[in-house]
KEVO-181190 format. One record per residue (C-alpha): residue number from 0; residue in three letters; x, y, z. Coordinates in Angstrom, 2 decimals, padded with zeros to 5 digits, always signed. Layout:
N
TORBA  lumpa  loza       px       py       pz
TORBA    NUM   ALA        X        Y        Z
...
***
This chain:
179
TORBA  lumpa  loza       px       py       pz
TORBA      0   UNK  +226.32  +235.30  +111.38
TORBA      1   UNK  +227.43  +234.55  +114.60
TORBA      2   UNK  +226.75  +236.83  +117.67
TORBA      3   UNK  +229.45  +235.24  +119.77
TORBA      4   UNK  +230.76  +233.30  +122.91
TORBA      5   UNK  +228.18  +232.83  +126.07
TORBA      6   UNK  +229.65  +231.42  +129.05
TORBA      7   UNK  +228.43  +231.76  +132.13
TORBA      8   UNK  +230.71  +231.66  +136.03
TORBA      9   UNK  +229.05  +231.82  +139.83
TORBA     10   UNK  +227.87  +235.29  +141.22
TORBA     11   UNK  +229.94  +236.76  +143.01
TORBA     12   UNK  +227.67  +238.31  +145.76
TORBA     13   UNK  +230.38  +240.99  +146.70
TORBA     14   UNK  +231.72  +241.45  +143.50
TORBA     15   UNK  +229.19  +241.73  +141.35
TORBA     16   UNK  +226.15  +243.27  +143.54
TORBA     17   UNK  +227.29  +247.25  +141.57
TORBA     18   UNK  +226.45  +245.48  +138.19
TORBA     19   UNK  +223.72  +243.61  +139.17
TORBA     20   UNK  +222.20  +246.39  +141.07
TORBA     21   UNK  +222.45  +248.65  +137.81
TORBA     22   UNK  +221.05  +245.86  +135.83
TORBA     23   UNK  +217.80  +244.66  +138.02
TORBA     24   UNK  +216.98  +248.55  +138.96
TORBA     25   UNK  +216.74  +249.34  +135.03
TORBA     26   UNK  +213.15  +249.94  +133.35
TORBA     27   UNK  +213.78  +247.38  +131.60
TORBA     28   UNK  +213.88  +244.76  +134.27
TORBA     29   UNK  +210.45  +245.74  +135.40
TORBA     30   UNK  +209.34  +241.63  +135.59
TORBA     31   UNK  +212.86  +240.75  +137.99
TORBA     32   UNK  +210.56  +242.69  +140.48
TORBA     33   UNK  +213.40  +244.27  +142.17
TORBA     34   UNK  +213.33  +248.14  +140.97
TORBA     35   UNK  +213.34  +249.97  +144.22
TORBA     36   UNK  +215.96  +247.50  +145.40
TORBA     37   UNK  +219.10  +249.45  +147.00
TORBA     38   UNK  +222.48  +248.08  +146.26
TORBA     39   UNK  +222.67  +246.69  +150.39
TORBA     40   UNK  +219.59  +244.85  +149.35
TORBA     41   UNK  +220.97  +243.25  +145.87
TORBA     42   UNK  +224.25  +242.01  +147.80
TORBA     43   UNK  +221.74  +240.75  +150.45
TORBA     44   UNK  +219.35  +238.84  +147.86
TORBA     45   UNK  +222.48  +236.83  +146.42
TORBA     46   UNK  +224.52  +235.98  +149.38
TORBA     47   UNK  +220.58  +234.35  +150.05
TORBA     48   UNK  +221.26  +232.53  +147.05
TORBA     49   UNK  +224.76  +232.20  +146.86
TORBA     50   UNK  +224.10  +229.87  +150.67
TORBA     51   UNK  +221.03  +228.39  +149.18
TORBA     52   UNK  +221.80  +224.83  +148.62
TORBA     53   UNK  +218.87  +224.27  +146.22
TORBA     54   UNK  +219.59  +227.95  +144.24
TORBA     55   UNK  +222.20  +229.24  +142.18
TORBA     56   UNK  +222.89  +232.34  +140.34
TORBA     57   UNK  +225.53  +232.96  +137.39
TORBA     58   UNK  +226.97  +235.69  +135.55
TORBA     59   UNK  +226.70  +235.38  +131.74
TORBA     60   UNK  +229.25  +236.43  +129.57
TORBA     61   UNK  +229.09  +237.25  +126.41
TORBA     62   UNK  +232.77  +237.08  +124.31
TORBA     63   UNK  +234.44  +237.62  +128.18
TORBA     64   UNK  +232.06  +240.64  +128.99
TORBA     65   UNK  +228.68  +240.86  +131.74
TORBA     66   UNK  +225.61  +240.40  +129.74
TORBA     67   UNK  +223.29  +238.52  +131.10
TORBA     68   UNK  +222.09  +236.64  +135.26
TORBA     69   UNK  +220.98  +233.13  +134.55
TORBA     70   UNK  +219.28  +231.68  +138.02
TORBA     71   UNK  +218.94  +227.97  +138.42
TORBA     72   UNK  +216.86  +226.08  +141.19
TORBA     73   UNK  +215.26  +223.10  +142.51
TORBA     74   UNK  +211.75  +223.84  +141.93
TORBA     75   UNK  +210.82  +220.80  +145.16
TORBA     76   UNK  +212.29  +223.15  +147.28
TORBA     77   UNK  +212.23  +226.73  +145.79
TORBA     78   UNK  +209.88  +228.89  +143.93
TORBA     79   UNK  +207.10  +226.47  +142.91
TORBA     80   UNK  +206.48  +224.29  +146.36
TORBA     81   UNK  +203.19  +222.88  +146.47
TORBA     82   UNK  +202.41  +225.14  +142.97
TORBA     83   UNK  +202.81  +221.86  +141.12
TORBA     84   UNK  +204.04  +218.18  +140.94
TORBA     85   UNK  +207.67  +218.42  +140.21
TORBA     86   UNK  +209.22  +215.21  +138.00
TORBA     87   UNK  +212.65  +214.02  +138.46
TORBA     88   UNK  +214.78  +216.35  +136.79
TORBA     89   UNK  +212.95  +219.37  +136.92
TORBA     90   UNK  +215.05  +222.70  +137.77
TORBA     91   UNK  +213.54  +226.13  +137.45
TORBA     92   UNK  +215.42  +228.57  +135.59
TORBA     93   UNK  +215.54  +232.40  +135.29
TORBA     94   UNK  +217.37  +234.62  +133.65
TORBA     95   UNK  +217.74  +238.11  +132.88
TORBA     96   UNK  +219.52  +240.45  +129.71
TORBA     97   UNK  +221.59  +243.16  +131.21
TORBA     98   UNK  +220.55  +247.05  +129.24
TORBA     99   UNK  +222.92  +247.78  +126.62
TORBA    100   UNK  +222.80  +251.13  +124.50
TORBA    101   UNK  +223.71  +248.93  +121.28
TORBA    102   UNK  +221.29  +246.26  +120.90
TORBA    103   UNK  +222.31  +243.34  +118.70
TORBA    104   UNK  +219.48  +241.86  +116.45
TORBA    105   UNK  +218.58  +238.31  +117.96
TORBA    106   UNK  +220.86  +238.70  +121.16
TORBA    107   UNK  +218.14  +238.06  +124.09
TORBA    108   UNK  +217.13  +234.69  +121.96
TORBA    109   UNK  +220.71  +233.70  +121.85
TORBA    110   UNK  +220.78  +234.05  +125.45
TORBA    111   UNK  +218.28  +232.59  +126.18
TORBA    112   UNK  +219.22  +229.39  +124.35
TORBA    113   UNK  +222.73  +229.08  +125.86
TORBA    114   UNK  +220.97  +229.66  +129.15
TORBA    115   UNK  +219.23  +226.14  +128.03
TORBA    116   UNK  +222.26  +224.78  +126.67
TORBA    117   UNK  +223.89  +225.16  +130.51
TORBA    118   UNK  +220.97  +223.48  +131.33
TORBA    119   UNK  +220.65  +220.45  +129.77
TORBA    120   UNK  +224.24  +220.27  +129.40
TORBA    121   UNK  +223.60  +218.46  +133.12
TORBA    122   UNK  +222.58  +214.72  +132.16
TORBA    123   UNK  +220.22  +215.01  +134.86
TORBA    124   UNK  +218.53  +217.71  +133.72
TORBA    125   UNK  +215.30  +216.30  +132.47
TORBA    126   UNK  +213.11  +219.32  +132.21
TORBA    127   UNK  +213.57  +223.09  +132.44
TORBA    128   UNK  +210.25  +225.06  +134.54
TORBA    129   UNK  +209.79  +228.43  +134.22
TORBA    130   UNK  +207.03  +231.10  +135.84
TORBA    131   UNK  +207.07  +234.32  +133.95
TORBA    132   UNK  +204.86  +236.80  +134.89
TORBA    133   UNK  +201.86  +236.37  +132.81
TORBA    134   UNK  +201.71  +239.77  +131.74
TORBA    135   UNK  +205.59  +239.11  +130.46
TORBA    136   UNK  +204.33  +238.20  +126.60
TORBA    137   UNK  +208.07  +238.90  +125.14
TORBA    138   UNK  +209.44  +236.25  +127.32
TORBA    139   UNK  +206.70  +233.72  +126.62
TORBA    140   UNK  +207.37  +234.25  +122.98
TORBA    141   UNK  +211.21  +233.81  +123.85
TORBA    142   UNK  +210.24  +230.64  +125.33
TORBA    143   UNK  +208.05  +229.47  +123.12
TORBA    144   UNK  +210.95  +229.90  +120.50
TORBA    145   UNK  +213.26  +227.60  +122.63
TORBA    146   UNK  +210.46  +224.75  +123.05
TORBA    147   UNK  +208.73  +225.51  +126.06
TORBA    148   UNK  +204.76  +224.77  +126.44
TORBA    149   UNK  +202.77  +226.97  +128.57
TORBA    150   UNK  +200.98  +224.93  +130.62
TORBA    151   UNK  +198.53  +226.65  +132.77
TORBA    152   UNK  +198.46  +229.94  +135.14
TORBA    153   UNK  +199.19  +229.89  +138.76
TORBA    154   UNK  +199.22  +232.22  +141.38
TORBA    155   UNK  +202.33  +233.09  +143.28
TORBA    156   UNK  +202.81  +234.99  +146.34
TORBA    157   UNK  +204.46  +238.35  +144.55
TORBA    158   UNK  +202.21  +237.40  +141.06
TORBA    159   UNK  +200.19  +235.45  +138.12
TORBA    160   UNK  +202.84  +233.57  +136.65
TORBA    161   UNK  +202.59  +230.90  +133.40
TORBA    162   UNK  +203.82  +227.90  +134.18
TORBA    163   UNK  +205.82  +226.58  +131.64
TORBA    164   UNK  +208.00  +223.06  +130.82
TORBA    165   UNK  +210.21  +222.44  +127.85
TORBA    166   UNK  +212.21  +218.74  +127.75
TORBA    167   UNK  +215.60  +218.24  +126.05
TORBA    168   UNK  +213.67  +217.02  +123.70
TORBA    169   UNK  +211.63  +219.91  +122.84
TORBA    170   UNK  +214.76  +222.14  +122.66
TORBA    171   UNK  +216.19  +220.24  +120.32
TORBA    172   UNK  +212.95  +220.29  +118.46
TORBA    173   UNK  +212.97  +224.14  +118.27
TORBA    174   UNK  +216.68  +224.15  +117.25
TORBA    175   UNK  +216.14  +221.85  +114.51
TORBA    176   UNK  +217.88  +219.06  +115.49
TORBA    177   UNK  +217.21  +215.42  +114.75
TORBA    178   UNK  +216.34  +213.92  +118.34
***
């Protein structure tokens, strides 16, 4: 069964700050750390990004609709400086299900791996880092599911994250494809 199309298009800072806002205030979104955020501050926190040459944020879409915010990022220059040694072809990802009152069975793992298809659908993509919060154990199961190894914990300024890698190789692994 198929659950549909994912494709994913640049924030819009202006544009899209109302959904966004509604999204990253949920209960849901406790780990996106932004829950008391007002909408002025949302708008603020991706016109950051938006001008960030090293960060990037992008609306997923799921058959033509807002489901999902998939952040990419340089992790040399952006979340993890000095928290690790990056390798060439690192980039840091996040990314984030939008609430729905009609959950579909297997939909946040179906994100989740089209977020990593976008990914490593750059040849220079080499690696995909991630730094959930270590408390988050549904994402690191997500993850897990996609190929990522956990590799140790670090300590950010706003948490106790698990640092995580997975190669295009390990994604493939996970999907069951021949590498």
């Amino acid at each position: 069964m198929s659950i549909g199309t994912f494709t994913v298009r640049p924030v819009d800072p202006l544009h899209d700050a109302e959904l966004l806002h509604r999204w990253v205030t949920d209960p849901k979104a406790a780990f996106w750390m932004m829950q008391d955020a007002r909408l002025q501050d949302v708008e603020r926190e991706y016109m950051r990004i938006a001008a960030h040459e090293h960060h990037h944020a992008y609306l997923g879409l799921h058959d033509g609709e807002p489901a999902f915010l998939m952040e990419k990022y340089d992790p040399r220059y952006v979340e993890l400086v000095g928290l690790y040694e990056p390798e060439p072809g690192d980039v840091g990802m996040h990314f984030l299900v939008a609430p729905t009152d009609r959950p579909i069975h297997g939909f946040t793992r179906a994100v989740i791996t089209a977020v990593m298809e976008e990914l490593f659908a750059d040849p220079g993509t080499r690696r995909v880092v991630v730094e959930p919060d270590v408390s988050n154990k549904a994402v690191h199961a997500l993850n897990e599911a996609v190929g990522f190894e956990a590799v140790r914990e670090i300590d950010k300024p706003e948490k106790r994250a698990l640092l995580s890698f997975c190669t295009r190789a390990q994604f493939l692994a996970a999907r069951g494809v021949a590498v």
